[in-house]
N, C-alpha and C positions, 0 to 999 in steps of 0.2 A: 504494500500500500504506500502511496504516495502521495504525502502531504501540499494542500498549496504554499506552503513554508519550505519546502524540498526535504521535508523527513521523512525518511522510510524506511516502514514498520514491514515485517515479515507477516504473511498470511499462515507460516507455520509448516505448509503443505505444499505438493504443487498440483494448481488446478487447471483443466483442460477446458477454452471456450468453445465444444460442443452442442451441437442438440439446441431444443430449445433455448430461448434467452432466458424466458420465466425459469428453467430446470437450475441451469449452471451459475447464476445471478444470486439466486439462493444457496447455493450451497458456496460463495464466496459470502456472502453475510454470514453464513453458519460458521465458516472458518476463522474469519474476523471477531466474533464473539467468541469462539472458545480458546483465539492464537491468547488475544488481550487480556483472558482471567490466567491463562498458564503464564504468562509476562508481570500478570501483576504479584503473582504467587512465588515467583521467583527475586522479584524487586523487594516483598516482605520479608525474604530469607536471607537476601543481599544485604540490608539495610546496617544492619549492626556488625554486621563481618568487614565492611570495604570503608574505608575514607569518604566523608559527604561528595568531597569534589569529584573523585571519583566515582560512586554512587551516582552523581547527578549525570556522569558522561554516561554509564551505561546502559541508560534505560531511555526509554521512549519519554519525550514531556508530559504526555497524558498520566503516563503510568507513576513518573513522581510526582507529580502533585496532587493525586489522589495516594498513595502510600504515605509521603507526607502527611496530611492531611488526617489521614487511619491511624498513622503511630502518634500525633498531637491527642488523638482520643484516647487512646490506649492510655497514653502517659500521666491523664487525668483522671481517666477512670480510677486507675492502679492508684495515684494518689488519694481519692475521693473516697477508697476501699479501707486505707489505712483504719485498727479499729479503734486507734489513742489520736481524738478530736484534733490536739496540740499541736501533732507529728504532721496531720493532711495541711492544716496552716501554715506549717513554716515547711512543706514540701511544694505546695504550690508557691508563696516566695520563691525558694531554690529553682523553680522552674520557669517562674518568670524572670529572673536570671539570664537564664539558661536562652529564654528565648531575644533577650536584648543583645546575649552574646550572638549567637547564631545569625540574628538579623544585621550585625555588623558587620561577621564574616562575610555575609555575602554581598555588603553594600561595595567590600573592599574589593572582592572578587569580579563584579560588575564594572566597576572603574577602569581597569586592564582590557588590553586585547583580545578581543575574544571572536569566534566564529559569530554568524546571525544570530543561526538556530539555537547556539548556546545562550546568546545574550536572550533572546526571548524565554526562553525557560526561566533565567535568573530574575526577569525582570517580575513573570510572572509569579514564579516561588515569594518573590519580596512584598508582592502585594497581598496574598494569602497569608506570609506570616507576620504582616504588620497587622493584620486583623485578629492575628492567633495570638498573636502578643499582648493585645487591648485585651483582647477576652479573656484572658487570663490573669493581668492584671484587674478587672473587673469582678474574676470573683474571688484575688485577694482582698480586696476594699468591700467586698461585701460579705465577707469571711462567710465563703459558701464549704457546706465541711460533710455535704449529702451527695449522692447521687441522683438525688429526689429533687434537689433546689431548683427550683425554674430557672433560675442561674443560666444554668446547667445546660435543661433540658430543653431550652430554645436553643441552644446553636447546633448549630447543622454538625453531626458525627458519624464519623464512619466507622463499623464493626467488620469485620471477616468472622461472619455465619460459619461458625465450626459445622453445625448442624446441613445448614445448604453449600456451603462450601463453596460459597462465595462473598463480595463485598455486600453492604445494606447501609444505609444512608439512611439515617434519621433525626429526626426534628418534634419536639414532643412528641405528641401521642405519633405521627405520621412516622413512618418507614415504608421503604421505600427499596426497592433491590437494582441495583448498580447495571447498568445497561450494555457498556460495553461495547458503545459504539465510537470506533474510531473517529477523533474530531482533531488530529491533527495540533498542530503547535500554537494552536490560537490564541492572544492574550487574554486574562483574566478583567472583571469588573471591578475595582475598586467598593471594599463592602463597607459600607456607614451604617449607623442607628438603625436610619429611615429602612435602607435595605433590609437586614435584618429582621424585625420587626414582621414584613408583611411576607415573612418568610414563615414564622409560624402554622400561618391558613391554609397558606396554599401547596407548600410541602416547594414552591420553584418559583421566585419573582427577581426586583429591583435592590433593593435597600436589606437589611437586618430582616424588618419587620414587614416588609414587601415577601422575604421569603419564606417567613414565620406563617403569613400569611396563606400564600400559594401552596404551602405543603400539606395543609390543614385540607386547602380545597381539591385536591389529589384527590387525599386522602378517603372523600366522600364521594367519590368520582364525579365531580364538578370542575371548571373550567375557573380560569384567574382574568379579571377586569379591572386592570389600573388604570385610573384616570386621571387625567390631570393636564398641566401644561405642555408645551412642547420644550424637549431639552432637561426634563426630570428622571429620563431612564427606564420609561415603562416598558418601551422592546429589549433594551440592553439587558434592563432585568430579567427579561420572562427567559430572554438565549443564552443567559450568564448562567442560570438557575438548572437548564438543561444540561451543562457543561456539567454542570455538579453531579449530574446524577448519569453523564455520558448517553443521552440521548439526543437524538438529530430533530434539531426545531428547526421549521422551515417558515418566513417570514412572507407572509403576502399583504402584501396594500390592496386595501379594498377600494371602490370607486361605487358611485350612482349608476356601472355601467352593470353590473352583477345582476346574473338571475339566478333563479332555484334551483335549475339544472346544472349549471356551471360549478356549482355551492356543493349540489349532489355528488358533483363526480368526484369534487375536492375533498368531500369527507368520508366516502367513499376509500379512498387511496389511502387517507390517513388511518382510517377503521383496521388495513388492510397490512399497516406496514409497523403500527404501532410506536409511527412518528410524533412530535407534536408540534402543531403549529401555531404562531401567533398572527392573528388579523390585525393588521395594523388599521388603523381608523375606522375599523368595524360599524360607526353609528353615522357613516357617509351611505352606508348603502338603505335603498327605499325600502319603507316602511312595510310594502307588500311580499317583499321578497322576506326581510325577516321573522316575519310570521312565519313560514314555510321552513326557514331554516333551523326557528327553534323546534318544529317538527320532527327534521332529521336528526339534529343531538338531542333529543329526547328518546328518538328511537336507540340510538346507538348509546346512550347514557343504562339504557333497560337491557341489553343485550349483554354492557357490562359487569349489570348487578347480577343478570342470570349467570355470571360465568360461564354462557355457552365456546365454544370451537365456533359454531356461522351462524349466521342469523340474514333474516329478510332485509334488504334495504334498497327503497328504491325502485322495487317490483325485484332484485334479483338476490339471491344468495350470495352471500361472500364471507371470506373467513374472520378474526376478530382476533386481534392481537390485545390483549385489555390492556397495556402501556400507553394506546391512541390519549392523546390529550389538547382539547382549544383552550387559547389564550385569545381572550380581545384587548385591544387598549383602542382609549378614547380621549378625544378631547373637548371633551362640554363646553358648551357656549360658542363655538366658530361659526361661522355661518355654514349652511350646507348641512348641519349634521342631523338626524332623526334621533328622537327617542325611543328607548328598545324597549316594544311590547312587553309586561310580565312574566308571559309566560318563558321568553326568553332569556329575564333579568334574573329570574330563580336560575339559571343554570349557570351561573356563576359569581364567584366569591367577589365583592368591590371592593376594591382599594382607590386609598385617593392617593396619590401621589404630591408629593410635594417638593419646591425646588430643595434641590440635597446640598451638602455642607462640600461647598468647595476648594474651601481653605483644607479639609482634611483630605479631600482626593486630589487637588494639586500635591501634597503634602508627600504621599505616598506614590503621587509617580515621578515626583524628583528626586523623591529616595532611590525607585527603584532606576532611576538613570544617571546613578551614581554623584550625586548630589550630597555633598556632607551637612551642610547647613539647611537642609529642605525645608524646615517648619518654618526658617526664620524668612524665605523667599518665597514660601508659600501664600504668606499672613501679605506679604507686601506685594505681591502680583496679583492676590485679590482684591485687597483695596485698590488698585491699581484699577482693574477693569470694573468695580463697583464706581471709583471715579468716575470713569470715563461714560460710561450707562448715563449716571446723572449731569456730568458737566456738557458735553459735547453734544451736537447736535444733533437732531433725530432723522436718519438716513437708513431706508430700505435695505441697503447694501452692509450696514454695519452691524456686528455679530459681536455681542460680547457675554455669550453665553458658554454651556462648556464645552461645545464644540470648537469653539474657536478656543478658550482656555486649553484643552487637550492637545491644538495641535502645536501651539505654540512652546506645551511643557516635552514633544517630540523634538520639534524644532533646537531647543534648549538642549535636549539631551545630547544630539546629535552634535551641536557646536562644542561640549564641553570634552564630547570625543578627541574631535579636530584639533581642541586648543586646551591639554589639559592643563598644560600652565597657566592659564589664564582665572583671574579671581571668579566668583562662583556667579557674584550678584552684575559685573559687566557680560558674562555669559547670556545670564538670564534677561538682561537689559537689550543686548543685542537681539535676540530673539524675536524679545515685545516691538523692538522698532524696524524691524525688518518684516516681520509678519503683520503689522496695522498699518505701519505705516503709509504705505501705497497706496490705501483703499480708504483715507482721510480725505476729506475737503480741504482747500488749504487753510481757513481759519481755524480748522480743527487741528490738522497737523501741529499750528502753531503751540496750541496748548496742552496737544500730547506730550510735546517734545519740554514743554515747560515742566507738565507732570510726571514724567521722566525724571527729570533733574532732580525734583524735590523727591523723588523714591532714591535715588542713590544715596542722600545723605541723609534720608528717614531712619 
């Protein structure tokens, strides 16, 4: 297998493109799923035997950062198990330790020359354990000493099912079994509160509580509905969420041009492949047609509770993967958009979305672009573009949302490649005036470049 990153994974076996498509297509997903659990079974057995940096070169990026991920569980669990209250306190201290050293090794490691495909792992690994590392310090300060604490049992954690003898992913009550779908060297989402949080529901979202959220609504085999503005991560969420759990989420924009039929065959495929997909602007399409469509997940919502192998859809039979899962996201109030009948609105969990803390995700991905000062250019590249929102002029063309924060903190990373001699904050400075600059009016320019100045000796 071969990644659009140019990583490539071994299918294990060697397969023959005979016969049918449908025949031999399947039996390369089959092989994909069972190469990646013998890979990850092998990366658990690796892990304590070999050196990290080493460790990190040997394995697939999917397959570290979900073992990662599993041994941060383990290593909480085992502490949480302690049966002297005192000992689980000052074990989680030593391990949160443990995680400020590790997350420095590898800031130091990321700063050096490195392959692509390697810096993206590293980058990615950094952004997972700056998250591993809050949550851990969060429940020394909440001196959590159960395995019961909701602490706890809202972050997302990974077991290896001695019993299935496989990986499982769980989120309070929600578990969830490890998919196993090849998804290549893709970077991670920055996780916040916000995320977090709606992470609970629905077992797979945005933010903390985005995914608190989505996990819950899994769980009930229901569908996840963030809504909110544009630029707050309700698609990033719902595909970051799938990454967790190594299933293939496929992203469709809807339009006023959608019928029932079109809708049918699309959920149809998903029923069939036990994909999940998010509708992006889902309440753009007419009101006539979503009636009909909450028909159809309604039907394939019952097929899932029956636990059947096929079921009726659409006048035909077809088979039923019960992993199928819709996501919508919406944005209330724009013009164009409909209101989603009831019957529809029961079939999934709402979330509101809200704009996320960008000071903390600039924060973490100049960390992980080898950035030593990151919090303190983080805090000031924010107020920067919160300046510039309110002082500068109001122009169609001007973005100073996190899309453009994002690409600018690329940009940044990249020049500090080029120029490691160079100080951290003329790095990050060059960045900001190279990437706004051009797409300013010139009165505007003027005062960019004023506010610029006064961030250097801020």
């Amino acid at each position: 297998m071969l990644s659009p990153e140019g990583e490539r994974v071994s299918l294990g076996k060697g397969l023959k493109a005979r016969g049918n498509v449908e025949d031999w297509l399947g039996k390369v997903e089959e092989a994909m799923f069972t190469n990646l659990r013998k890979l990850m079974k092998i990366a658990i057995n690796d892990f304590e035997s070999l050196h990290r940096e080493e460790w990190l070169k040997a394995h697939a990026n999917q397959i570290v950062l979900t073992v990662e991920q599993l041994m941060w569980s383990r290593d909480i669990t085992l502490i949480l198990e302690d049966p002297l209250p005192e000992d689980r306190h000052d074990g989680l201290k030593e391990y949160e330790a443990k995680c400020y050293a590790g997350l420095n090794n590898l800031a130091t490691l990321v700063r050096g020359e490195l392959p692509k495909l390697f810096r993206s792992l590293l980058c990615a690994l950094i952004t997972i354990d700056v998250h591993a590392r809050d949550m851990v310090t969060e429940l020394v300060n909440n001196k959590v000493d159960s395995l019961d604490n909701f602490d706890w049992q809202r972050q997302l954690r990974y077991y290896w099912d001695l019993d299935l003898d496989t990986c499982v992913v769980k989120m309070a009550s929600a578990c969830y079994i490890y998919g196993y779908e090849y998804l290549g060297a893709s970077p991670r989402l920055v996780i916040t509160p916000l995320t977090d949080s709606n992470l609970i529901l629905l077992f797979l979202l945005f933010c903390f509580r985005c995914y608190l959220c989505l996990m819950g609504a899994l769980q009930l085999d229901l569908g996840g509905a963030p809504a909110g503005p544009a630029g707050t991560g309700k698609t990033e969420t719902t595909k970051d969420l799938a990454k967790s759990v190594a299933k293939q989420c496929v992203v469709f924009n809807c339009s006023d041009g959608l019928d029932y039929k079109m809708m049918g065959r699309f959920f149809s495929g998903l029923a069939q492949s036990g994909a999940w997909c998010c509708f992006d602007e889902f309440n753009r399409i007419d009101i006539e047609v979503l009636s009909v469509i909450a028909q159809q997940l309604i039907t394939i919502r019952n097929a899932k509770a029956a636990r059947v192998a096929r079921f009726m859809f659409e006048g035909r039979e077809i088979k039923l993967v019960p992993t199928c899962a819709a996501f919508i996201t919406m944005n209330p109030g724009y013009a164009g958009r409909t209101e989603l009948p009831d019957n529809l609105k029961s079939l999934f969990r709402p979330i509101s979305m809200m704009v996320p803390d960008y000071r903390l995700i600039a924060e973490v991905i100049l960390y992980s672009e080898g950035f030593e000062s990151s919090k303190t250019l983080a805090l000031k590249m924010t107020q920067m573009y919160k300046l510039c929102s309110e002082q500068l002029s109001q122009q169609d063309h001007y973005d100073f949302g996190m899309r453009a924060l994002k690409s600018v903190l690329v940009m940044a990373g990249s020049l500090k490649r080029e120029n490691p001699d160079k100080p951290e904050d003329v790095v990050l400075i060059r960045a900001l005036r190279d990437s706004n600059l051009p797409k300013f009016l010139k009165q505007d320019a003027i005062l960019f470049t004023v506010s610029l100045t006064i961030l250097i000796h801020w």
